[in-house]
DOLO-77974 format. One record per residue (C-alpha): x, y, z; residue in three letters. Coordinates in steps of 0.5 Angstrom, whole numbers, plus 2048, in hexadecimal, padded with zeros to 3 digits. Layout:
REM residues N
((X, Y, Z), ALA),
...
***
This chain:
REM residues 167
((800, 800, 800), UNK),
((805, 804, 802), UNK),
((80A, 803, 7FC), UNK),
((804, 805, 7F7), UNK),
((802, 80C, 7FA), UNK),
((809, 80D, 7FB), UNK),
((80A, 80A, 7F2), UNK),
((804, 810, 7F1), UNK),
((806, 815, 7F5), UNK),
((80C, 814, 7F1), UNK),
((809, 814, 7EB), UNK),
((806, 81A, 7EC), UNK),
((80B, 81E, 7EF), UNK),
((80F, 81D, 7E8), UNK),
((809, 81F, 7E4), UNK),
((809, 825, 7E8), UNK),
((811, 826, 7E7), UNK),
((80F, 826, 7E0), UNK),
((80A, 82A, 7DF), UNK),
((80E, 82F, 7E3), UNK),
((813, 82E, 7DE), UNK),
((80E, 830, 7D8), UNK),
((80B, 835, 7DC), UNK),
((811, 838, 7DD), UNK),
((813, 838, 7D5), UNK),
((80C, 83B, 7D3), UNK),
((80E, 841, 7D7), UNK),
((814, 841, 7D6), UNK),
((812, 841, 7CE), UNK),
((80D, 847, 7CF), UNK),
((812, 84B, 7D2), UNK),
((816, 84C, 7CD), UNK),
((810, 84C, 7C8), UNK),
((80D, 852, 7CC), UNK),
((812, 854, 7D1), UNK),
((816, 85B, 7D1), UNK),
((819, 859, 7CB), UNK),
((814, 856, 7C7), UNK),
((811, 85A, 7C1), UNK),
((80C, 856, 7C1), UNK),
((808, 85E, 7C3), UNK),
((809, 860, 7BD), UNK),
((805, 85A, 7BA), UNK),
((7FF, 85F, 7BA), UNK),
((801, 864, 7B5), UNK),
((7FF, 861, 7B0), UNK),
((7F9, 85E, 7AD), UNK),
((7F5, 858, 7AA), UNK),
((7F7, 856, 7A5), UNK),
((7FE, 858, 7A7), UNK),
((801, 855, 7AD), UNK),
((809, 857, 7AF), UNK),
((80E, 852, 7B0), UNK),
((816, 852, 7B3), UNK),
((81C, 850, 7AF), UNK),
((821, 84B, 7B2), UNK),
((825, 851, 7B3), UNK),
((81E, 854, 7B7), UNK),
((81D, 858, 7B1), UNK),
((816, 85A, 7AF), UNK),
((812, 858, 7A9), UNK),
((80B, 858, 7A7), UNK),
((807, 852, 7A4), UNK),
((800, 854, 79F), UNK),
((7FC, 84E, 7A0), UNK),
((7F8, 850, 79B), UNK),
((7FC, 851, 795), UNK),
((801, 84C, 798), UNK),
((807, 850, 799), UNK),
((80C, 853, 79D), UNK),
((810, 85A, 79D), UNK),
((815, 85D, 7A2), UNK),
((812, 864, 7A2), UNK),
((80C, 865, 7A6), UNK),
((805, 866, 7A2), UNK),
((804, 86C, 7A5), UNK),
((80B, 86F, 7A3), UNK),
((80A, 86C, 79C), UNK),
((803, 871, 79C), UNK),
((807, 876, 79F), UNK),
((80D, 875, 799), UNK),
((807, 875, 794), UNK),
((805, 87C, 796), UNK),
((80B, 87F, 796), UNK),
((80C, 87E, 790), UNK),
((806, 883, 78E), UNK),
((80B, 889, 791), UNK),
((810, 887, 78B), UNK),
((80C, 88C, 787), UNK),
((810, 891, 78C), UNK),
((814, 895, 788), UNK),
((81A, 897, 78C), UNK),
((81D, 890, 78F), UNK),
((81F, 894, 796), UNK),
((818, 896, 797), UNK),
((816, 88E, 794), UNK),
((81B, 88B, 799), UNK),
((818, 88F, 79F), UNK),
((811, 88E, 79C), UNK),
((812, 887, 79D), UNK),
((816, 887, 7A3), UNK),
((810, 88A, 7A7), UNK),
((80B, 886, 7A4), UNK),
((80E, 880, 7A8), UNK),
((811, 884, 7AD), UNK),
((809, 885, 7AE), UNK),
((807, 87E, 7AD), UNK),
((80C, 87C, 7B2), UNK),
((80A, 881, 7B7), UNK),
((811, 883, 7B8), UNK),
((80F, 88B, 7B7), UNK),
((80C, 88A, 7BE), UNK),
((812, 887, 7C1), UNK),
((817, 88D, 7C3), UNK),
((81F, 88C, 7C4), UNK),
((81F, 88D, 7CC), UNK),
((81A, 886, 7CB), UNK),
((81E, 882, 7C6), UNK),
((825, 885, 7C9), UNK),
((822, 882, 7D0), UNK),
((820, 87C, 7CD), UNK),
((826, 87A, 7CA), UNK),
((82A, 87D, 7D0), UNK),
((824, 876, 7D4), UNK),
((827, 871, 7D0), UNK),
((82F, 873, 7CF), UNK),
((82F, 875, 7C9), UNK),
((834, 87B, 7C8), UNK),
((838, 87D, 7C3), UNK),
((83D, 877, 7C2), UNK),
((83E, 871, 7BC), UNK),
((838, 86D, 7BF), UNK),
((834, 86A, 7BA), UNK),
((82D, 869, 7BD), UNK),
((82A, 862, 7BB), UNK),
((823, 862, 7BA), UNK),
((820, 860, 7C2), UNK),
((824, 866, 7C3), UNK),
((821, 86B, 7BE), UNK),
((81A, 868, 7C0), UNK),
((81B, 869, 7C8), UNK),
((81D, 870, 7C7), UNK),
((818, 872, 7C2), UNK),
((812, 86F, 7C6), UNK),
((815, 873, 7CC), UNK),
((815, 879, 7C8), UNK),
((80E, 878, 7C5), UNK),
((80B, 876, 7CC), UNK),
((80E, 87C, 7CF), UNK),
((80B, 881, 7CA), UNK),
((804, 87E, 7CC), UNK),
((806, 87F, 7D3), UNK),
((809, 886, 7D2), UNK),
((804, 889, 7CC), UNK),
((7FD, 886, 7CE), UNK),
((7FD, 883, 7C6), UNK),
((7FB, 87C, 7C5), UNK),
((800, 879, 7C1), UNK),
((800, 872, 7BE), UNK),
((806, 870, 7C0), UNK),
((807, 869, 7BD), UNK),
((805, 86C, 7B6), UNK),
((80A, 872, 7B7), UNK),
((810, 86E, 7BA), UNK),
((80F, 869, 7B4), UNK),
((80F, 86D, 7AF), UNK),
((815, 871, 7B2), UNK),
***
């Protein structure tokens, strides 16, 4: 009698281990794909029949379902490039450069940013003046904290997935 309730006990303490061991491993999965290091966030900023997927090297590419295709440009910064091109009737190339470049500046929300809030949010992530070459994570990290940052400080709702990523 004993020895049976002992074998059970037995066999469940290592049914239990296991499924420690499994649980562990699950969490330790979601971690990464949802934790501070994860861009799984940045999932939001596009939409059906678009999805955003991560290169090997955590670089981002985008998927049409719909039309069965991949590209590495965001579907909204083709868009944008798309209505760029309506400036090309600009006559002086100074004025046409600036008319383009304000008009991603805009669609980026970077006309709200001041250089006191990028100088600040480059000083948070260590990022001066030196031969550093930022990898991607890093570029996400840091222009999340700023467009999370000029919500706060600008009271403006900004879609920060979508503004990241197109960045």
């Amino acid at each position: 009698e004993n020895a049976r309730l002992l074998e059970q006990i037995n066999t469940r303490w290592k049914q239990m281990q296991a499924s420690i061991t499994e649980r562990q491993k699950q969490l330790q999965d979601a971690h990464r794909d949802f934790g501070p290091g994860s861009q799984h966030f940045l999932s939001t900023s596009v939409q059906v029949p678009w999805e955003r997927a991560i290169s090997p090297n955590k670089v981002p590419y985008y998927i049409n379902h719909q039309a069965q295709t991949t590209c590495w440009d965001h579907p909204k910064m083709t868009e944008l490039y798309q209505t760029l091109a309506d400036l090309n009737n600009i006559k002086f190339s100074a004025y046409r450069t600036a008319m383009k470049l304000r008009r991603v500046q805009k669609a980026l929300r970077l006309d709200l940013v001041s250089l006191t809030m990028a100088s600040e949010v480059f000083a948070e992530h260590d990022l001066q003046p030196s031969e550093h070459v930022m990898d991607v994570m890093e570029v996400i990290h840091c222009l999340t904290t700023m467009y999370e940052r000029l919500e706060e400080e600008r009271g403006i709702l900004v879609n920060i997935p979508l503004c990241v990523d197109m960045s």
